[in-house]
C-alpha positions in Angstrom: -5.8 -18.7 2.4 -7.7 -15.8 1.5 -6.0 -13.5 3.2 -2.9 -14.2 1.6 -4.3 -13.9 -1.9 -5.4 -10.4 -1.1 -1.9 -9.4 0.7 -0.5 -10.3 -2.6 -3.1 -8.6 -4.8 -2.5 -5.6 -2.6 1.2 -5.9 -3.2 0.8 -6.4 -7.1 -1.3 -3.4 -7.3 1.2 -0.9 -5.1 4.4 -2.0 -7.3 2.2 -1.3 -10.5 1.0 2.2 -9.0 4.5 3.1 -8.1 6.4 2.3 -11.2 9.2 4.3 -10.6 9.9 1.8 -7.1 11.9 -0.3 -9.8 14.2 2.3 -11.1 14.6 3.5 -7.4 16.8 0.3 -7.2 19.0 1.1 -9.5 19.6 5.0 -9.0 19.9 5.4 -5.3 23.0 2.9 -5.0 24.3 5.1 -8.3 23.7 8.0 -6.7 25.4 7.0 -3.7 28.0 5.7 -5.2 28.5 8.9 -7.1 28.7 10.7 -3.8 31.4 8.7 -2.6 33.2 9.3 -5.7 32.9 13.0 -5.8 35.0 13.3 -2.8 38.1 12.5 -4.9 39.6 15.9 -5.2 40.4 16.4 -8.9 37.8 13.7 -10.9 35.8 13.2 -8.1 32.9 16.6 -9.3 33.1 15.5 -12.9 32.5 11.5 -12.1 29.5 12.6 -9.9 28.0 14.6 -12.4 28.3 11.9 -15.3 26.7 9.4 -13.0 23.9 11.6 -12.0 23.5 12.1 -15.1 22.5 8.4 -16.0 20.9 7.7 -12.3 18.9 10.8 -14.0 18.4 8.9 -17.7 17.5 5.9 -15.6 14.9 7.1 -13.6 12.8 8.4 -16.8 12.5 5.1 -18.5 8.7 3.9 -18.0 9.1 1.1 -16.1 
């Protein structure tokens, strides 16, 4: 029983270290979404660039 109480101590402790593992989540499935989107010849650069821009916005909040 004790061994799990430390495995999730330890697990508490890394996600509060790495803050930035939350936004992470968000921003890599914008950014590749944004890649996908940027093959679209005309739109495609300036969609990708508005979303990097927020995956960008996103990963500064202090979370």
């Amino acid at each position: 029983m004790m061994k799990w109480k430390t495995a999730l101590m330890l697990v508490v402790v890394a996600l509060m270290v790495s803050g930035c593992f939350l936004t992470k989540v968000v921003t890599v499935p914008m950014r590749l979404g944004a890649a996908v989107i940027s093959i679209i010849p005309v739109a495609g650069n300036t969609a990708h660039d508005a979303i990097d821009q927020a995956a960008d916005i996103v990963d500064e909040v202090p979370i």
